[in-house]
Backbone as a printed PyTorch tensor [residue, N CA C, xyz], in Angstrom:
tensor([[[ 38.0860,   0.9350,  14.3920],
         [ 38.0190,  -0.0220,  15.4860],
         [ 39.2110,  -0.9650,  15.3710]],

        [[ 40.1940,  -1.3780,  16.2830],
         [ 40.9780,  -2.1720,  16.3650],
         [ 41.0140,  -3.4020,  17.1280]],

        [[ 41.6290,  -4.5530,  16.8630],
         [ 41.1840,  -5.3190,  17.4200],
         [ 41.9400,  -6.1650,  18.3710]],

        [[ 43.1400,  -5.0270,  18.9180],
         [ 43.9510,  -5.4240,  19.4720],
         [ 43.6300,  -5.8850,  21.0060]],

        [[ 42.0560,  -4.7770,  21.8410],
         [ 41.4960,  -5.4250,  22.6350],
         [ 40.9030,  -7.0780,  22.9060]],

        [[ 40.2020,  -6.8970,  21.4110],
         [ 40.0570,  -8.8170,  21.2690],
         [ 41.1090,  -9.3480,  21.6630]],

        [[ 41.7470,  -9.2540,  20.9600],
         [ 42.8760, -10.0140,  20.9470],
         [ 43.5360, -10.6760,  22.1890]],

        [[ 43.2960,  -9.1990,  23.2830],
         [ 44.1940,  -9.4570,  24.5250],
         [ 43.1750, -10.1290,  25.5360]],

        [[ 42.0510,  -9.1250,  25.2510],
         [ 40.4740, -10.5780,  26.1280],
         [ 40.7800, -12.0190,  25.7700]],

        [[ 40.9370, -12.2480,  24.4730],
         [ 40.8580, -13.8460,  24.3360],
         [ 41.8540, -14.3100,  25.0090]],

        [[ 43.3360, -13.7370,  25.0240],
         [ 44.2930, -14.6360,  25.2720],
         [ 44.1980, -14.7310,  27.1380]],

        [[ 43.6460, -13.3670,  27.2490],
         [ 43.4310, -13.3790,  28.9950],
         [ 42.4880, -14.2740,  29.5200]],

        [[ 41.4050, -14.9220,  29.0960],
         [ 40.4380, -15.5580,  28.8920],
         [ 41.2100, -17.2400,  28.7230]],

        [[ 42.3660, -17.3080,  27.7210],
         [ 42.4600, -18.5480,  27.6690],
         [ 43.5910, -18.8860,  28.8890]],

        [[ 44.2310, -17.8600,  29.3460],
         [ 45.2870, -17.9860,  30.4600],
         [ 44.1930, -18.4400,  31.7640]],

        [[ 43.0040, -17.5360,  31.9370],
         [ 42.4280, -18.0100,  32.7070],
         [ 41.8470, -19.3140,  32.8200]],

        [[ 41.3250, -19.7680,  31.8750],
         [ 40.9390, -21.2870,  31.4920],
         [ 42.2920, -22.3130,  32.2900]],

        [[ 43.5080, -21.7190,  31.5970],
         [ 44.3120, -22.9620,  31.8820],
         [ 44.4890, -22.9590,  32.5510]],

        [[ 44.6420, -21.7940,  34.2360],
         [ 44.8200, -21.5790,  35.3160],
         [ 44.0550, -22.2230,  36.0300]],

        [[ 42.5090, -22.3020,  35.8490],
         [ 41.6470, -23.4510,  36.1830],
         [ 41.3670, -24.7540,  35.9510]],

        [[ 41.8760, -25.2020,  34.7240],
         [ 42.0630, -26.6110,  34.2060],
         [ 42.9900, -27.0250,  35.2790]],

        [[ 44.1470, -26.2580,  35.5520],
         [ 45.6140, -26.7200,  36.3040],
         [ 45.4700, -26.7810,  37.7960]],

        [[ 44.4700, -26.5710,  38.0360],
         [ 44.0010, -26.4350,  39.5160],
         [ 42.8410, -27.3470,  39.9180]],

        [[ 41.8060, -27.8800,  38.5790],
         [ 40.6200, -28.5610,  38.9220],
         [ 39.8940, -27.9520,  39.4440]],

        [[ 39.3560, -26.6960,  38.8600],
         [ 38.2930, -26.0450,  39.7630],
         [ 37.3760, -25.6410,  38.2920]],

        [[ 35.8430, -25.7910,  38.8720],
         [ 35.0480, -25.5650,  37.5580],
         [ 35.1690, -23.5470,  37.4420]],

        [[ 35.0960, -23.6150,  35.9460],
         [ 34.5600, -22.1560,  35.7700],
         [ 33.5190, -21.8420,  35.8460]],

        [[ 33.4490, -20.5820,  36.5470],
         [ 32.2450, -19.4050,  36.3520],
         [ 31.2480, -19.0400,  35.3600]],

        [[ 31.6040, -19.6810,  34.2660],
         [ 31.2730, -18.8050,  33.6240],
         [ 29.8390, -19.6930,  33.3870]],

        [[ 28.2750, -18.8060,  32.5560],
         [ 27.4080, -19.7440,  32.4350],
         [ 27.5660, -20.3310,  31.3280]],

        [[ 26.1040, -21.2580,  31.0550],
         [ 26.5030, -22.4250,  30.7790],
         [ 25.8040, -22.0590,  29.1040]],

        [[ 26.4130, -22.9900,  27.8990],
         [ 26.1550, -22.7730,  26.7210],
         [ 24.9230, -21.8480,  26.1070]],

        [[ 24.2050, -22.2750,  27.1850],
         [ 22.6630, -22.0420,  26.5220],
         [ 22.3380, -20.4760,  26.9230]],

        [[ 23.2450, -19.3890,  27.9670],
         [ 22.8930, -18.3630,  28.0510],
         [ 23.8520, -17.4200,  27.6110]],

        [[ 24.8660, -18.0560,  27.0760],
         [ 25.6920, -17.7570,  26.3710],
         [ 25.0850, -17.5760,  24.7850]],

        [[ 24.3270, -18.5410,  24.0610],
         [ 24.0440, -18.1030,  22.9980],
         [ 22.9110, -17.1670,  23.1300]],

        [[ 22.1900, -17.2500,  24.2410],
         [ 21.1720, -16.1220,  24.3770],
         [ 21.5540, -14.7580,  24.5280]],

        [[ 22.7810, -14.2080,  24.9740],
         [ 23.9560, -12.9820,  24.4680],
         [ 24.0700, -12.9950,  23.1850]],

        [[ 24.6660, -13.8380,  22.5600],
         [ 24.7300, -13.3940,  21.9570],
         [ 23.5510, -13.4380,  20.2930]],

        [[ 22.6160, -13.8060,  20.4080],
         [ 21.3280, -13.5490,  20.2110],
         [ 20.5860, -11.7660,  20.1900]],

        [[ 21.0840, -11.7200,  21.4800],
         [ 20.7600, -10.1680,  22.5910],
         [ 21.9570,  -9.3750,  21.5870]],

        [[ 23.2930,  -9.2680,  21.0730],
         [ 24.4900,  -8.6930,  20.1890],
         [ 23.5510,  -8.7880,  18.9320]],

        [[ 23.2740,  -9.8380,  18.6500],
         [ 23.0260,  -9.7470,  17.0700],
         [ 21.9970,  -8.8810,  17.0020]],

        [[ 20.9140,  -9.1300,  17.9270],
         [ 19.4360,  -8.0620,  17.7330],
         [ 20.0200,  -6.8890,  17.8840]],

        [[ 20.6440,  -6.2270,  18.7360],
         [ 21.4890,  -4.8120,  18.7080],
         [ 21.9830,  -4.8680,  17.6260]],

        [[ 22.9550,  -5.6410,  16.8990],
         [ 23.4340,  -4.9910,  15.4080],
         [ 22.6470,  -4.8030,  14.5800]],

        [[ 21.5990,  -5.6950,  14.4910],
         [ 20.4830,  -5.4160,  13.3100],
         [ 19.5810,  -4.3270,  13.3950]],

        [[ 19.3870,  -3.5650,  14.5040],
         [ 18.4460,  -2.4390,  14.7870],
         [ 19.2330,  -1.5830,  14.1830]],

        [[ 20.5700,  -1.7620,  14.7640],
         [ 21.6040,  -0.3650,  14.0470],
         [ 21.8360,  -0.6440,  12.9700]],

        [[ 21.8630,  -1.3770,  12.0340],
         [ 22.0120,  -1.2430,  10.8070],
         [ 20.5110,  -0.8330,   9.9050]],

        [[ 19.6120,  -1.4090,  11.0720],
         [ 18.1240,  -0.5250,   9.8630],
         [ 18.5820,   0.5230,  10.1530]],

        [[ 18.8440,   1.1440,  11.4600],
         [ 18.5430,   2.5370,  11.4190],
         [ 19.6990,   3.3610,  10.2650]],

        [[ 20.6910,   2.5920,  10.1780],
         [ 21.7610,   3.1990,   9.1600],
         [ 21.2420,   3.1510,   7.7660]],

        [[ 20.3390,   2.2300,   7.5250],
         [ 19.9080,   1.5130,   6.1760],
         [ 18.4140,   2.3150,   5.9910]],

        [[ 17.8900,   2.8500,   6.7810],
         [ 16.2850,   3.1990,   6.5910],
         [ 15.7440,   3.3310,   5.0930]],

        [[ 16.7840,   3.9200,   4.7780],
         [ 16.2830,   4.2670,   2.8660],
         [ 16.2680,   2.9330,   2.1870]],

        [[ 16.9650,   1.7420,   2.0580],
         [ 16.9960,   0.5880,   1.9520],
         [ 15.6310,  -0.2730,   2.2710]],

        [[ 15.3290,   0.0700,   3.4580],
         [ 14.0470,  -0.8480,   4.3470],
         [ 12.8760,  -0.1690,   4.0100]],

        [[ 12.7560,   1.1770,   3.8000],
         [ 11.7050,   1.2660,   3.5820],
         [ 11.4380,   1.0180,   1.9810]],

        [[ 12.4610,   1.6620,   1.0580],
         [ 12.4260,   0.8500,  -0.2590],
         [ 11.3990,  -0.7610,  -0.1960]],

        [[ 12.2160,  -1.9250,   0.2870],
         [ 11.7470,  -2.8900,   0.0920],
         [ 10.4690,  -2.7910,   1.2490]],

        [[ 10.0840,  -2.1380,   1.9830],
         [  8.8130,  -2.2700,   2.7790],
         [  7.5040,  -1.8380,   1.1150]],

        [[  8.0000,  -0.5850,   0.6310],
         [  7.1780,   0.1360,  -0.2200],
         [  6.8230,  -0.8880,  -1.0410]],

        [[  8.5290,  -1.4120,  -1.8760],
         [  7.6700,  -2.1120,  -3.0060],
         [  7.0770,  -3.6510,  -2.3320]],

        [[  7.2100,  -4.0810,  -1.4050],
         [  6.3520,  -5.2450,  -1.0740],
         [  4.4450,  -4.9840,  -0.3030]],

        [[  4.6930,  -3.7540,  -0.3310],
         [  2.8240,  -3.1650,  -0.5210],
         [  2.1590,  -3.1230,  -1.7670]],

        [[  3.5130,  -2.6710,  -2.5250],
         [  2.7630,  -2.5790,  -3.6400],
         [  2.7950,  -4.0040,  -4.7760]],

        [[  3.4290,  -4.8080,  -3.8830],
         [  3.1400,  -5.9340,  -4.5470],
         [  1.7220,  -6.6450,  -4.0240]],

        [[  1.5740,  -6.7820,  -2.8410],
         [  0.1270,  -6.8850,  -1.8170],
         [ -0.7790,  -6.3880,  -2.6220]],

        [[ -0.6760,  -5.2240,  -2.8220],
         [ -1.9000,  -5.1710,  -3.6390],
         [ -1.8710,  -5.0060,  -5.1170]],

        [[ -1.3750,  -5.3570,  -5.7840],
         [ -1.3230,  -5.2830,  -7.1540],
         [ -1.8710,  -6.9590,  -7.1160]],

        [[ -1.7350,  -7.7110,  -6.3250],
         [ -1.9580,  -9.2230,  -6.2540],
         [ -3.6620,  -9.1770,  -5.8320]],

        [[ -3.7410,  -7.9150,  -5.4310],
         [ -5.0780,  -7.9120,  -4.8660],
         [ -6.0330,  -7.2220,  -5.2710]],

        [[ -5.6170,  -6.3170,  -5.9040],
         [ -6.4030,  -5.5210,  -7.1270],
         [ -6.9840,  -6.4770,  -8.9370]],

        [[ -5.4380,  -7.5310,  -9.2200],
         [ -5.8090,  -8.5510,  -9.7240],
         [ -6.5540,  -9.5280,  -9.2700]],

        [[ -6.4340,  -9.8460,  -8.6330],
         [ -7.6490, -10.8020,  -8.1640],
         [ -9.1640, -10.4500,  -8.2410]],

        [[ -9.5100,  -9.5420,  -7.7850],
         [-10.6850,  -8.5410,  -7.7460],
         [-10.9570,  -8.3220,  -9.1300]],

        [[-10.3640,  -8.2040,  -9.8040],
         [-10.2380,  -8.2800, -11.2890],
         [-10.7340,  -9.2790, -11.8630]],

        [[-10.4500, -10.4470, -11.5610],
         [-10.4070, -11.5150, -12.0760],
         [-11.4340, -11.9920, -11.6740]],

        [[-12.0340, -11.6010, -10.8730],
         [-13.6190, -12.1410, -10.2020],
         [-14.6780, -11.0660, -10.4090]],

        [[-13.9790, -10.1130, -11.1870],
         [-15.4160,  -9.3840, -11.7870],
         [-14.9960,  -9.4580, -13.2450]],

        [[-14.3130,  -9.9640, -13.8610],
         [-14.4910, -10.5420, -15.2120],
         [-14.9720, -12.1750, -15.3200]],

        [[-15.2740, -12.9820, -14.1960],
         [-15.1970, -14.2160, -14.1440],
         [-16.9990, -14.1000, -13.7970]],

        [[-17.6040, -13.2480, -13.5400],
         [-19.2650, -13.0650, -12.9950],
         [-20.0160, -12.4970, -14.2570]]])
């Protein structure tokens, strides 16, 4: 991946800005708050694709946090039929 597209969006992006600063006209574009909700909406897309790249990873820590659930819960049960 290269990032020479970035590169040329941003600067096209900031030409456009100044083209509108220099004129007094508001931008288009929306406003902070649905802007971070994109990118909110980007991050949840990267993280799906990386479980799905990672599955052996996730389910690892899914496994051993069951078997911590109940090893906490098998002790306990334990502990209340040695405590009767």
């Amino acid at each position: 991946m290269t990032w020479q597209p970035y590169l040329i969006s941003l600067i096209a992006g900031l030409g456009i800005g100044v083209i509108y600063g220099l004129i007094a006209v508001r931008s288009p574009a929306p406003p902070i708050i649905a802007l971070l909700g994109l990118l909110g909406m980007l991050a949840g897309e990267a993280t799906v694709q990386w479980l799905r790249g990672h599955s052996d990873t996730v389910a690892s820590v899914l496994h051993l946090k069951s078997f911590a659930v109940t090893d906490a819960q098998s002790a306990s049960k334990t502990a209340k039929t040695k405590s009767v």
